[in-house]
C-alpha distance (Angstrom), angle and dihedral (degrees) to the residues before:
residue distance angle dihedral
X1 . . .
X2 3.88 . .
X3 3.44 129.3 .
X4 3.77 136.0 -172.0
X5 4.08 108.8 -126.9
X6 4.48 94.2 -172.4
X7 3.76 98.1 -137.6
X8 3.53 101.7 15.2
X9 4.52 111.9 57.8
X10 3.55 127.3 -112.9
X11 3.83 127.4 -47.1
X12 3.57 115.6 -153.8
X13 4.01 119.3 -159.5
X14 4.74 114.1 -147.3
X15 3.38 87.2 159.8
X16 3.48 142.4 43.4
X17 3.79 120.9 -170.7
X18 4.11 114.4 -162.3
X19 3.38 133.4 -170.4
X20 4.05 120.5 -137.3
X21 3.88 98.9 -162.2
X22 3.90 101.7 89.7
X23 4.14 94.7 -28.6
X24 3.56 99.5 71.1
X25 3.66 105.2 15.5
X26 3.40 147.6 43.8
X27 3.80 121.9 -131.7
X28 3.74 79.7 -37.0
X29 3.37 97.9 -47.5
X30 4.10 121.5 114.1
X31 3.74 110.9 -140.4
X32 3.72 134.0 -120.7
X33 4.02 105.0 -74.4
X34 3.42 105.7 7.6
X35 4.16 87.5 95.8
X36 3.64 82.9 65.4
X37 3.03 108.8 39.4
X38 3.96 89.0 57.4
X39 3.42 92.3 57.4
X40 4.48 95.1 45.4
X41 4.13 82.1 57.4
X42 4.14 86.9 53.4
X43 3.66 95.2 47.0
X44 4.06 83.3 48.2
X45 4.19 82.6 63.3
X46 3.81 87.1 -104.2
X47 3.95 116.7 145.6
X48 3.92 106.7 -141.3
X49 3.77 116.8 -163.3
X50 3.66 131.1 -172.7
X51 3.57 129.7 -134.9
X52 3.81 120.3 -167.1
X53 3.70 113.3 177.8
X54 4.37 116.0 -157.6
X55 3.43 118.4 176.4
X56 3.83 109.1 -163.7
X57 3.84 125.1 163.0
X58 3.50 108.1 -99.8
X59 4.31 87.5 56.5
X60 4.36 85.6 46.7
X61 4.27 83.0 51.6
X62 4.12 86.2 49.1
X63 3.88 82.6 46.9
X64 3.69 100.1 53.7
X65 4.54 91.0 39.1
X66 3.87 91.6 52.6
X67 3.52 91.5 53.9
X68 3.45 104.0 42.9
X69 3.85 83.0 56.0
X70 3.23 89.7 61.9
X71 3.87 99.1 -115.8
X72 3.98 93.6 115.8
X73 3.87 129.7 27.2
X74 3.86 137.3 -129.2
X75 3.23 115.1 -109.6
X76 4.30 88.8 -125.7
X77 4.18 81.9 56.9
X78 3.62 110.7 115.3
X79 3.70 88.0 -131.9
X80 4.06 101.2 55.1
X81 3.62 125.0 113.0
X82 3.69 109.1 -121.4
X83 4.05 106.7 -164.2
């Protein structure tokens, strides 16, 4: 896909990562179409990758040990990168 940014050049899309948690699906379910669709973009020479994000305890402990070693920051932590 290409598209025209006025002031700023072209930006053209290979890849196109999607989310299944609310973007794709539908408590779970993946509408009418989209199936299809998927597969037109691949046949274009598109890669499409899925992203499917579950936060469960044990990964929310793993959270809270790496950054209390220091290896990731708090977002209160004078030093964090707020986007």
């Amino acid at each position: 896909m290409l598209y025209k940014i006025p002031g700023v050049g072209n930006l053209e899309l290979k890849t196109l990562i999607l989310d299944l948690n609310g973007t794709l699906t539908v408590k779970g379910i993946i509408p009418v179409g989209v199936k299809e669709r998927i597969i037109q973009l691949k046949e274009k020479g598109y890669k499409v990758l899925f992203l499917q994000v579950i936060l469960v305890t044990m990964q929310m402990k793993l959270l809270r040990v790496l950054v209390l070693s220091g290896f990731l920051l708090k977002m209160d932590s004078p030093n964090a990168i707020r986007l």
